[in-house]
C-alpha positions, 0 to 999 in steps of 0.5 A: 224681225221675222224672216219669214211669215206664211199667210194662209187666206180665206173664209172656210165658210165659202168652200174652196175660199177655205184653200189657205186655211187649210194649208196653214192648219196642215203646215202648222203641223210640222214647224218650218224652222225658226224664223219662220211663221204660220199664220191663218189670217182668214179674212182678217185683212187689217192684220194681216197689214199691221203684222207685215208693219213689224216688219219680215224678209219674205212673205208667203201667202196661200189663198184660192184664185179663180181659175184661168180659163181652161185651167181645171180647178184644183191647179196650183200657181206660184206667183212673186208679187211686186209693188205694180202689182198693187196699183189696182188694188182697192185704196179703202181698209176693209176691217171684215173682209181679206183682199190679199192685194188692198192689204199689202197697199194699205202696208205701202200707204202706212210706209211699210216696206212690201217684203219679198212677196209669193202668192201660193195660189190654187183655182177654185172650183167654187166659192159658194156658202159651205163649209170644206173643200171641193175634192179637186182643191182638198187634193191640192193641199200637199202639193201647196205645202210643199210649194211652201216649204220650198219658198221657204228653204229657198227664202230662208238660205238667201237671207242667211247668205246675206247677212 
């Protein structure tokens, strides 16, 4: 079992929906320690719920969110997930598409466990066809991965001082 499992998630060919991917590549630049992986789902959904039905201690996923109202895009979000959090969730497995909520009620309905859950979120400016991110969400890229590191760190020490 993987202690830790870092998701980036996004389609890089709708700007700012790039987020996580672009988080995943800059983490992957300097490992996190052993236990811990980085993975660029993209908008591979499925996989995403098939590698969690191995079965990890915590999960952190990095993705673009849509900003709140009044909220400048670029912000960042931490978020823990929970089981209720699911209900709204679509029911119906899309193999070409990434719902970070459907993917995680798929793991429950195939009798996975839902991990110890964090969304690392930034509000997009815009989520229109191209390729990189707006300058606001690009300048939020450091800050979610230190977020990151921090669950991690976190994550990892609580785990290891339960075992």
């Amino acid at each position: 079992m993987n202690d830790v499992l870092v998701a980036g998630i996004g389609n890089i060919f709708l700007g700012d929906d790039g987020f996580g991917s672009e988080v995943a590549r800059a983490l992957s630049a300097k490992p996190l320690g052993e236990g811990v992986r980085v993975v660029d789902y993209g908008i591979r959904g499925l996989h995403l719920t098939f590698d969690l039905l191995d079965g990890v201690d915590c999960l952190i996923m990095v993705d673009a969110v849509p900003p709140r109202a009044g909220e400048p895009p670029g912000s960042l979000r931490l978020l823990e997930v929970r089981a209720d959090d699911l209900e709204t969730a679509s029911a119906v497995p899309d193999a070409h598409g990434m719902e970070p909520l459907a993917a995680l009620r798929h793991l429950v309905q195939l009798g996975g466990d839902l991990p110890l859950t964090f969304l690392v979120g930034c509000a997009a400016a815009s989520v229109e066809e191209g390729i990189g991110l707006s300058e606001p969400v690009a300048q939020c890229v450091p800050g979610a991965v230190d977020a990151v590191r921090r669950l991690v760190a976190e994550n990892l020490g609580a785990q290891k001082r339960l075992a």
